[in-house]
KOLKOLTOR-878859 format. One record per residue (C-alpha): residue number from 1; x, y, z. Coordinates in nm, 3 decimals, decimal comma. Example, Ala and Ser with C-alpha at 12.3 -4.5 7.8 and 13.67 -1.06 7.14 Angstrom:
ATOM; k; X; Y; Z
ATOM; 1; 1,230; -0,450; 0,780
ATOM; 2; 1,367; -0,106; 0,714
END
This chain:
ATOM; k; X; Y; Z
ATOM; 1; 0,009; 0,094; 0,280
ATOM; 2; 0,086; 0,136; 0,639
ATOM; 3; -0,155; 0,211; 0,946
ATOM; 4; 0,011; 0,296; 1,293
ATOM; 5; -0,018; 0,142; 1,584
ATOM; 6; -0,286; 0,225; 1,873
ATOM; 7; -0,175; 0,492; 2,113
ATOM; 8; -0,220; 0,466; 2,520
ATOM; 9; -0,207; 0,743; 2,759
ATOM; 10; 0,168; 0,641; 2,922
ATOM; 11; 0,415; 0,506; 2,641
ATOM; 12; 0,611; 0,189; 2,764
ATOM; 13; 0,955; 0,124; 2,648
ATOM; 14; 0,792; -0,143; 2,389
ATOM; 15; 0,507; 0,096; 2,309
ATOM; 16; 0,845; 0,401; 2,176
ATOM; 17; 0,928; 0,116; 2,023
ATOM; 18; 0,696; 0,013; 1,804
ATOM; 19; 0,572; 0,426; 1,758
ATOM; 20; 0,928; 0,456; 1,654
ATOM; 21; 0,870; 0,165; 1,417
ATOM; 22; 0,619; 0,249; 1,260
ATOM; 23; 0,790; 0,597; 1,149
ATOM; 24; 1,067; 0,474; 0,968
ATOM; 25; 0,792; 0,216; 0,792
ATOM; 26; 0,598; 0,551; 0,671
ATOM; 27; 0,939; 0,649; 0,578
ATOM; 28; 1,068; 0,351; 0,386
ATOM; 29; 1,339; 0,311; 0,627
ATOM; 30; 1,238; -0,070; 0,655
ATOM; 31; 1,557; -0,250; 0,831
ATOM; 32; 1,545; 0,031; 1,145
ATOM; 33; 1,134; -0,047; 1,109
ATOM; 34; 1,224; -0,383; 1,152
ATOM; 35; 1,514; -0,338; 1,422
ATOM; 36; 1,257; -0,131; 1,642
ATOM; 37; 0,970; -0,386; 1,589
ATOM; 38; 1,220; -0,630; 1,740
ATOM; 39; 1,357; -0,371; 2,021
ATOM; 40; 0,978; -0,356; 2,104
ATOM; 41; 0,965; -0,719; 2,169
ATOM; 42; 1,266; -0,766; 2,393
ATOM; 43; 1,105; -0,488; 2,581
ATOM; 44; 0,906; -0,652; 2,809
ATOM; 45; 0,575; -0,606; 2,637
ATOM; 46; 0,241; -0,648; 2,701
ATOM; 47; 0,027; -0,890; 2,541
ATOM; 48; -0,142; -0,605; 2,275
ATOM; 49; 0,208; -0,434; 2,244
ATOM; 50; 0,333; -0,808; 2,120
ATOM; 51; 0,086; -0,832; 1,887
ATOM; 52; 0,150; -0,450; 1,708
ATOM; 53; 0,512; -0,577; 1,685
ATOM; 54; 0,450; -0,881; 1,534
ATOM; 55; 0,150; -0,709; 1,341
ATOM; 56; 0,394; -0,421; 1,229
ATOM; 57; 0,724; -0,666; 1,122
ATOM; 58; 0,482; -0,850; 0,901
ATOM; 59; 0,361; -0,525; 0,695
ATOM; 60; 0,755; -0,445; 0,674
ATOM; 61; 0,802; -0,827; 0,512
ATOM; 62; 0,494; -0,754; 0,278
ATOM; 63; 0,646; -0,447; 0,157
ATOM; 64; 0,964; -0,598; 0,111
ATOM; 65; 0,769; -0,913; -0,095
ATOM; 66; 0,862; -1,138; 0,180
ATOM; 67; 0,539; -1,344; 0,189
ATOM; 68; 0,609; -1,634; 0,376
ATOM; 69; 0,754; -1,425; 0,683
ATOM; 70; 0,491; -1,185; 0,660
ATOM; 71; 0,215; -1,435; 0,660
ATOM; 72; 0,463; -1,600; 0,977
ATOM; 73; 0,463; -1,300; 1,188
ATOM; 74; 0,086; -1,200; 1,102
ATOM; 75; -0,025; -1,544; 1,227
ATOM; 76; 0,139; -1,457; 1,520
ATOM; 77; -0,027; -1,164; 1,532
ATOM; 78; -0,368; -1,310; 1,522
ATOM; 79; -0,291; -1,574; 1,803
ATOM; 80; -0,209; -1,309; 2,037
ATOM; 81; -0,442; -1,076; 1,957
ATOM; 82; -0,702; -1,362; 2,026
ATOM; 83; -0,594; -1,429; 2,333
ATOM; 84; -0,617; -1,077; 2,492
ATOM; 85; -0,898; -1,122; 2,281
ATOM; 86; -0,866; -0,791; 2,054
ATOM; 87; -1,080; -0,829; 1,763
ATOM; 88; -0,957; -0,464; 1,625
ATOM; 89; -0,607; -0,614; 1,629
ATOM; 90; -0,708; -0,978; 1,501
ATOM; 91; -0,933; -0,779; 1,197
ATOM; 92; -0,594; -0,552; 1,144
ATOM; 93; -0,352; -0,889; 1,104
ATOM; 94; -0,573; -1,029; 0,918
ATOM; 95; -0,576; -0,757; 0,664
ATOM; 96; -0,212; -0,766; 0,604
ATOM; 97; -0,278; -1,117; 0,490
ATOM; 98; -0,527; -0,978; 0,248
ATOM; 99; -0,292; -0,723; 0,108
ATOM; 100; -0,037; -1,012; 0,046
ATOM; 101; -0,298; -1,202; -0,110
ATOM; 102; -0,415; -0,962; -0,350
ATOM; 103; -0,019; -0,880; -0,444
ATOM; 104; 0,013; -1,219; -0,534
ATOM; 105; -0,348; -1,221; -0,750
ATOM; 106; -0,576; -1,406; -0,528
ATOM; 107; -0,846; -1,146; -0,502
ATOM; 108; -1,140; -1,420; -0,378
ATOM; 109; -0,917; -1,585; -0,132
ATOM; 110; -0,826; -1,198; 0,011
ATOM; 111; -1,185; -1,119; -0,039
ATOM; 112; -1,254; -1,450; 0,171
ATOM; 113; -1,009; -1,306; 0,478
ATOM; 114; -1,171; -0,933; 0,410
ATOM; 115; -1,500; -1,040; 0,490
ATOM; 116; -1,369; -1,272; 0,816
ATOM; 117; -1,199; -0,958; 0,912
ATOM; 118; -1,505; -0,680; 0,869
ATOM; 119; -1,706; -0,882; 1,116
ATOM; 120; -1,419; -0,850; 1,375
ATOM; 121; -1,358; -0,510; 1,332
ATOM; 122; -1,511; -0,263; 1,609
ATOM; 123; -1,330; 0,077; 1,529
ATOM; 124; -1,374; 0,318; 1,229
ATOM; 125; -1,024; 0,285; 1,176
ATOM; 126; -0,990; -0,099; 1,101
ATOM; 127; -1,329; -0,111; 0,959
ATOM; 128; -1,187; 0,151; 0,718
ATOM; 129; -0,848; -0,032; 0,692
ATOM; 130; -1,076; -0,356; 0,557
ATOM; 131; -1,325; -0,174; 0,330
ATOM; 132; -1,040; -0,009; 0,160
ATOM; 133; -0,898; -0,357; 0,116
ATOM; 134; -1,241; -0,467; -0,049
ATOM; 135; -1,198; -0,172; -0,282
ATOM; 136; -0,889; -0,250; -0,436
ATOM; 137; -0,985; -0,601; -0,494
ATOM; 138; -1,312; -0,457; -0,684
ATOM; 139; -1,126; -0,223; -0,870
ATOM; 140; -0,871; -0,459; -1,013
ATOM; 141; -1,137; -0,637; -1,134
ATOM; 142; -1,255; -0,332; -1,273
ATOM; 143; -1,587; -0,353; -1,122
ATOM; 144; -1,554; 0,030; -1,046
ATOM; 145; -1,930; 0,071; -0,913
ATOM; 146; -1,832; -0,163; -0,624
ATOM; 147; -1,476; -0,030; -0,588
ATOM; 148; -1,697; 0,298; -0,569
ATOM; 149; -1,869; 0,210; -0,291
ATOM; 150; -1,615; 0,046; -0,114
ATOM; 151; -1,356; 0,353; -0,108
ATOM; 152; -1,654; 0,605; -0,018
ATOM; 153; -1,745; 0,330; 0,300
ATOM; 154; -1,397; 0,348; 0,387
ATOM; 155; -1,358; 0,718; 0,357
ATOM; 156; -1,632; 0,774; 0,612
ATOM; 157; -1,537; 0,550; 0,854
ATOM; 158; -1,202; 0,690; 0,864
ATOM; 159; -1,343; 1,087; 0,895
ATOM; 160; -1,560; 0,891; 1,153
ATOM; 161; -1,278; 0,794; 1,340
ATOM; 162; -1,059; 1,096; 1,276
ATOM; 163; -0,802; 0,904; 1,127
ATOM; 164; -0,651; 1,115; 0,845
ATOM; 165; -0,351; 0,875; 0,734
ATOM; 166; -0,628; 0,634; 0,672
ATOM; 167; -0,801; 0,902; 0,456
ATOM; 168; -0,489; 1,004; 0,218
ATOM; 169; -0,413; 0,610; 0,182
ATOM; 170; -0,835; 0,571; 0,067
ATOM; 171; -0,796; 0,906; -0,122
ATOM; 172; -0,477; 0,752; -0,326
ATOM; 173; -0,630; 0,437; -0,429
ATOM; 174; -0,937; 0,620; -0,484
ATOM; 175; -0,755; 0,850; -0,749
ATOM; 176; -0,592; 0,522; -0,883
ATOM; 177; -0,923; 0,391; -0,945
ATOM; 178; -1,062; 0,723; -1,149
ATOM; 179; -0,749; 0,635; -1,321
ATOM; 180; -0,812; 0,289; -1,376
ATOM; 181; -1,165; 0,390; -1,524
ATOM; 182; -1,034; 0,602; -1,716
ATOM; 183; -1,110; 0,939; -1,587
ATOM; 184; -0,767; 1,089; -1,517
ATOM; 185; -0,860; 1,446; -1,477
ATOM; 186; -1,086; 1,302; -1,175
ATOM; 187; -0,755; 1,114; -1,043
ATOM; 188; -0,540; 1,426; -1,048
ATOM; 189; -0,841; 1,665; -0,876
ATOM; 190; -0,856; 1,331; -0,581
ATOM; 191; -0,451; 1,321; -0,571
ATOM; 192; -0,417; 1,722; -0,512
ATOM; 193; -0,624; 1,617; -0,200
ATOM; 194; -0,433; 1,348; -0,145
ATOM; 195; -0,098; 1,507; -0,187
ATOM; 196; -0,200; 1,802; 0,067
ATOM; 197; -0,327; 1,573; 0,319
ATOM; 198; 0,014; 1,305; 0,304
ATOM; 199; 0,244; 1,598; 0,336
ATOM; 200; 0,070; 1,767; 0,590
ATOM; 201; 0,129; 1,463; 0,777
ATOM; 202; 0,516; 1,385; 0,704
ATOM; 203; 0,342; 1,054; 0,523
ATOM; 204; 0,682; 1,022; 0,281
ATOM; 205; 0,566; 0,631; 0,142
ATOM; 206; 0,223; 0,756; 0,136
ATOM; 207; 0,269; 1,067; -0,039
ATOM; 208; 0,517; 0,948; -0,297
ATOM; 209; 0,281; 0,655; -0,368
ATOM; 210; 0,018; 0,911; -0,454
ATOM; 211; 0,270; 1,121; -0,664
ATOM; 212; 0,322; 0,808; -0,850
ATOM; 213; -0,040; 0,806; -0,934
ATOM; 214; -0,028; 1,145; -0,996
ATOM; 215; 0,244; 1,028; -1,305
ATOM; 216; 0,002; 0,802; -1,439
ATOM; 217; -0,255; 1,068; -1,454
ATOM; 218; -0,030; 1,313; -1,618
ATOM; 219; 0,065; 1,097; -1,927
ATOM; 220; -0,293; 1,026; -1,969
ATOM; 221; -0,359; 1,373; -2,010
ATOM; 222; -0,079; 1,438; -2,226
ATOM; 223; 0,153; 1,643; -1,964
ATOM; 224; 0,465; 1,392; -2,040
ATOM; 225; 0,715; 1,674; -1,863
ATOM; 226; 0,557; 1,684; -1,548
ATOM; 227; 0,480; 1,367; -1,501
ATOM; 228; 0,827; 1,272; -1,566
ATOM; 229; 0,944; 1,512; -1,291
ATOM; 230; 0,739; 1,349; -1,021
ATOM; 231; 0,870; 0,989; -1,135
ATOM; 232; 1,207; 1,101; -1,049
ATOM; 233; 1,135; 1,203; -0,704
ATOM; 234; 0,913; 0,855; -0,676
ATOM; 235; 1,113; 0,635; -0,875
ATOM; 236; 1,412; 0,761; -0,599
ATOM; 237; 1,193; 0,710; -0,270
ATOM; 238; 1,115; 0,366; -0,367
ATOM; 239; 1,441; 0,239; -0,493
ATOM; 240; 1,557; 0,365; -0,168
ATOM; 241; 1,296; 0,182; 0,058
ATOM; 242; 1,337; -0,146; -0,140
ATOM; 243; 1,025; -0,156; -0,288
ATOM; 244; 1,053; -0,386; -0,587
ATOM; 245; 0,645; -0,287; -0,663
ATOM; 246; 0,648; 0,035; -0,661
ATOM; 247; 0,987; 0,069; -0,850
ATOM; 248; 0,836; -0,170; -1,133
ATOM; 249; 0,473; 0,062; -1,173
ATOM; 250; 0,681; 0,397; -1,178
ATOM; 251; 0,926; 0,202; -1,488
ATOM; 252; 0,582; 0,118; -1,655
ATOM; 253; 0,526; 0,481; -1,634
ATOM; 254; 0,839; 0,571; -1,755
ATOM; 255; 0,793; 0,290; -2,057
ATOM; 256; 0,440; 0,519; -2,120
ATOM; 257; 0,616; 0,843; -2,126
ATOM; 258; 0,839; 0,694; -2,405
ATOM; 259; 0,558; 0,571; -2,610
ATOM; 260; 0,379; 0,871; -2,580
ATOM; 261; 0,759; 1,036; -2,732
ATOM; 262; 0,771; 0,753; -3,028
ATOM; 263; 1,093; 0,601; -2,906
ATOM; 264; 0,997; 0,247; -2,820
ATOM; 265; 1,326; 0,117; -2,783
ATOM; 266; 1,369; 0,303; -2,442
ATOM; 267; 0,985; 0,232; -2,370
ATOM; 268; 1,084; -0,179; -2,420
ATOM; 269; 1,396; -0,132; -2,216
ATOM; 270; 1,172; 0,021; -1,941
ATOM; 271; 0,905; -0,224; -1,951
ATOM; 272; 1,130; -0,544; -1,958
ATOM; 273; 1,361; -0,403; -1,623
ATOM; 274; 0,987; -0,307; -1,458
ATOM; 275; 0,926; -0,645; -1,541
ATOM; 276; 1,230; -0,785; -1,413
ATOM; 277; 1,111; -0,572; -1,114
ATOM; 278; 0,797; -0,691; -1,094
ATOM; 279; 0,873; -1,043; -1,048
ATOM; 280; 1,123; -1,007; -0,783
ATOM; 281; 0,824; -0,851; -0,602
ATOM; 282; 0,593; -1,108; -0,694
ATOM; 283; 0,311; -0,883; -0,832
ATOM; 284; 0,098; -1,136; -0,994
ATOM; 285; -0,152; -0,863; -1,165
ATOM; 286; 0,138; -0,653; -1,271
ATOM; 287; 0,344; -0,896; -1,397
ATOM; 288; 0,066; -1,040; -1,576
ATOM; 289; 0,021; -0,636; -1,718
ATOM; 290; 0,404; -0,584; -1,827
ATOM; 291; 0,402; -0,899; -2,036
ATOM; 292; 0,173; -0,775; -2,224
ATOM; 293; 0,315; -0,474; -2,272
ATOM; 294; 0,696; -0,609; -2,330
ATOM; 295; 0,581; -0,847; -2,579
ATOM; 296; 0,468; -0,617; -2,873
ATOM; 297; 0,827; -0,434; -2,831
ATOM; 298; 1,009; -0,761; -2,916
ATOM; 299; 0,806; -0,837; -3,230
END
């Protein structure tokens, strides 16, 4: 997930820049994310304005499972940010590193960097940014009680701070979690929110991740039509952006649906591509989760 740069009172040419950015991030547009990230730099910027550049080119890498330029240009990141010094900015770096960590399955080393970064961060926002981080590492452990706790920390900081794209992002993963736990009637009553909210805010990648999760939800529940409807729409979005990830999770859901329908050959045609997928993104736990699941089709 993405969180936008700080404003300031009078926007510098760098400072459109990087605004301009970040929109087509939220959008999935991810090469014009990455052109303006760079326009922002040959802009004449200012230390802080460097440092959301680099900070916002290295979430666009991450989504697009680049790891080693991500964790390049959010390294970068930190150095500046520490020279301003900015500890909201170093805390927000960091956690981009912790998102690629925990994509790649090393939830204690990310938990490691979350903790670093909690003590650096001063405002609601990036506090809420870290303790949502923290969550998701609890919750695929399934330790759901911590995960919990975690997501409802996060949630408050980011009402406390008034930052509502935080709040649909913690509201999504929170629904994934009542998911996860296996409550889905809980997950679809948290994505309605969740839904309302990323709309009402022109969030496209955040909204169609929570439609995803939406999917999920639906087949648990038995609705295989509807859920199928809102893969198409997500399944599009994301094969658009060039997000290997969230292309491979919306094929697992597809490889459900067929289950759920008795025809396992098109469930083990889904499930090997989302694989396939999966791998290109380098999605340690869900690769991990869609071998398991591809090899009982092949016996």
């Amino acid at each position: 997930m993405t969180h936008p740069p700080e404003r300031i009172q009078v926007a510098s040419a760098a400072r459109t820049h990087i605004e301009r950015g970040f929109r087509f991030e939220n959008a999935g547009t991810l090469d014009r994310a990455l052109d303006e990230y760079r326009a922002a730099l040959d802009a004449s910027p200012t230390l802080s304005e460097q440092a959301e550049a680099h900070l916002g080119t290295a979430r666009v890498h991450r989504t697009l499972s680049d790891w080693a330029e991500s964790h390049r240009e959010a390294q970068i990141a930190i150095r500046i940010a520490d020279r301003i010094p900015n500890d909201d900015l170093v805390a927000e770096a960091m956690n981009v590193e912790v998102g690629t960590l925990q994509v790649q399955g090393e939830f204690d080393q990310a938990d490691k960097l979350a903790h670093e970064a909690i003590k650096r961060a001063k405002s609601p926002r990036v506090r809420g940014i870290t303790l949502q981080n923290l969550g998701r590492s609890a919750a695929e452990r399934r330790e759901f009680d911590t995960s919990d706790r975690y997501f409802e920390q996060s949630i408050a900081a980011f009402r406390e701070g008034n930052y509502e794209l935080g709040l649909a992002i913690a509201l999504t993963n929170a629904a994934k979690a009542a998911l996860d736990r296996g409550n889905p009637q809980r997950s679809i009553e948290i994505g309605v929110e969740a839904i309302g909210l990323a709309r009402r805010l022109n969030a496209l990648d955040v909204l169609l991740s929570t439609v995803q999760n939406q999917a999920a939800a639906l087949v648990a529940i038995g609705d295989l039509q509807s859920a199928e409807d809102l893969l198409t729409e997500a399944l599009g979005h994301f094969t658009s952006a060039r997000n290997l990830v969230r292309q491979a999770e919306c094929l697992e859901i597809m490889g459900d649906i067929s289950v759920r329908r008795g025809d396992n050959e098109t469930a083990a045609r889904c499930y090997a591509r989302a694989a396939d997928l999966a791998i290109g993104g380098g999605d340690a736990p869900l690769i991990e989760r869609l071998h398991r699941r591809v090899t009982p089709q092949k016996k």
